[in-house]
C-alpha positions in Angstrom: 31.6 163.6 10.9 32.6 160.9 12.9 36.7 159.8 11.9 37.3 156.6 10.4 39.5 156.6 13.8 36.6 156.9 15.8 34.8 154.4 14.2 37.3 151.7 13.9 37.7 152.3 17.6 34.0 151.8 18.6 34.0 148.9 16.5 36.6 147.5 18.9 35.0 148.2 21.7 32.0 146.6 20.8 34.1 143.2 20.0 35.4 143.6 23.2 31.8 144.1 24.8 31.0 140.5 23.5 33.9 138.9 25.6 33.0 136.7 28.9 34.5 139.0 32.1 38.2 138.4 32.6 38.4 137.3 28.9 41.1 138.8 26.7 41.5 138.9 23.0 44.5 139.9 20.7 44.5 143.0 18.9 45.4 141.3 15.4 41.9 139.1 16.2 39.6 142.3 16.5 41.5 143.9 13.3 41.2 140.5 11.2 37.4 140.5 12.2 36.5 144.0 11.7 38.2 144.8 8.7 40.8 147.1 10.5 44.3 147.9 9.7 46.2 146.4 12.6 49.1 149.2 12.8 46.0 152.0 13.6 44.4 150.1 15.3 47.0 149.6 17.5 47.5 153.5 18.0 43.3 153.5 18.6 44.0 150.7 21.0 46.6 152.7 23.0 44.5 155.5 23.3 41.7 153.9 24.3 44.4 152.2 27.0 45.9 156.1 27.6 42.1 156.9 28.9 41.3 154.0 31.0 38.6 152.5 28.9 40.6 149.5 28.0 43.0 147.2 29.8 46.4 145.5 28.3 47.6 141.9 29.7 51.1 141.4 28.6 52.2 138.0 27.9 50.7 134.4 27.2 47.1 134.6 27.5 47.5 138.5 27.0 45.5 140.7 25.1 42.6 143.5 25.8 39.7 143.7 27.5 37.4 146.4 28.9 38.7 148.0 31.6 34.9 148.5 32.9 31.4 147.1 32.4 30.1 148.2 29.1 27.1 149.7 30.9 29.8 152.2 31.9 31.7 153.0 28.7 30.0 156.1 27.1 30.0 156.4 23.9 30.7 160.6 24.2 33.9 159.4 26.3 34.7 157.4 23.8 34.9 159.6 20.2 36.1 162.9 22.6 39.4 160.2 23.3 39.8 159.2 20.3 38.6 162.3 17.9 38.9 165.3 20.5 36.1 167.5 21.2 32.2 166.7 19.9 31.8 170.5 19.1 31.8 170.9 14.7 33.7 174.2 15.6 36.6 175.8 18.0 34.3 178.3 18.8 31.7 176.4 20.2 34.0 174.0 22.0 34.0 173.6 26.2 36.9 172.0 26.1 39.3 173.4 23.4 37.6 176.5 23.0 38.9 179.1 20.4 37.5 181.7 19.0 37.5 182.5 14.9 39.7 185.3 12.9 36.6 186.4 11.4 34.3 186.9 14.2 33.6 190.0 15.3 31.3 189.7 18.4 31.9 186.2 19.7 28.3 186.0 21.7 26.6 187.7 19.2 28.0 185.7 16.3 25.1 183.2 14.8 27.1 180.6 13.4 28.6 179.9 16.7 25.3 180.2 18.7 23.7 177.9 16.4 27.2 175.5 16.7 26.8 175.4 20.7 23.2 173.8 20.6 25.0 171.5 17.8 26.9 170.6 19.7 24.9 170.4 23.1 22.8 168.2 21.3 25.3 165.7 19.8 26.2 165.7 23.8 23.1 164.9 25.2 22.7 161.6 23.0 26.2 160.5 22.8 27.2 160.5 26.7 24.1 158.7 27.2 24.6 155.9 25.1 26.8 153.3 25.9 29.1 150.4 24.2 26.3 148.2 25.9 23.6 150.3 24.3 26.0 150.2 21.1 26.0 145.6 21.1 22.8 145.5 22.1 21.4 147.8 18.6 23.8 145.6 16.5 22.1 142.2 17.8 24.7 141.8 20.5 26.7 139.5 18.8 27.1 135.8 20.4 27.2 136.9 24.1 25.0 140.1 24.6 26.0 142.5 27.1 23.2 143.5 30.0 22.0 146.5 29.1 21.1 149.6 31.9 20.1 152.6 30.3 22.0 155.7 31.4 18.8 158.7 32.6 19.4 162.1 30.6 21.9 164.4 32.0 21.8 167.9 32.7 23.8 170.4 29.9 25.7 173.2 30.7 25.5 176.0 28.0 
């Protein structure tokens, strides 16, 4: 399940989406406007800034802003920053891969077989949609984003 985290931090990105290139917007702005505690998201913010995906500008006329096109902010990228890996188990992770006290045989062991196309499957749609894709299912607010859809990738078992 998706973290309130998560979801307060594509909900920022999609504000930020909305804004004309170059444009900046305080943080206390997106929070008043999506309902979001401003303290977390602050941390989600700084994350988000940690990764590259968005940019900081210190000072009057500061604020944050997309580091890149929303065509090119996936939305896999995204939740693995904020929330860590997309797999519902260790076992199944690529990333932060563990394997369970209980298991006896890990590549015979059915839950974690059944976990991997879980969570190849939650991959395959979430690194090919975007925060553009994301605006652009919402309504795209007052200035929609251009969308380019991202072809299927390739997964690695």
């Amino acid at each position: 399940m998706l973290t309130a985290k998560a979801k307060y931090g594509l909900k920022a990105l999609a504000h930020l989406a909305t804004l004309q290139p170059g444009e900046t917007t305080q943080a206390i702005e997106i929070a008043e406007a999506h309902n979001i505690p401003k303290k977390f998201l602050d941390a989600i913010l700084s994350d988000l800034r940690n990764a590259g995906i968005v940019f900081s500008k210190k000072g009057p006329g500061g604020g944050y802003m997309l580091a890149r096109s929303p065509n090119d902010i996936e939305i896999g990228q995204v939740i693995r920053t904020i929330d860590g890996p997309l797999a519902p188990i260790a076992c199944a992770s690529r990333t932060a891969y563990r394997p369970c006290r209980d298991c006896k045989s890990v590549r015979s062991c059915t839950v974690r077989l059944m976990m991997t196309k879980v969570r190849d499957a939650m991959s395959e749609v979430l690194d090919r949609l975007t925060v553009a894709d994301m605006v652009a299912a919402g309504g795209g607010g007052d200035n929609p984003v251009h969308l380019k859809r991202r072809p299927a990738r390739a997964t690695v078992g």
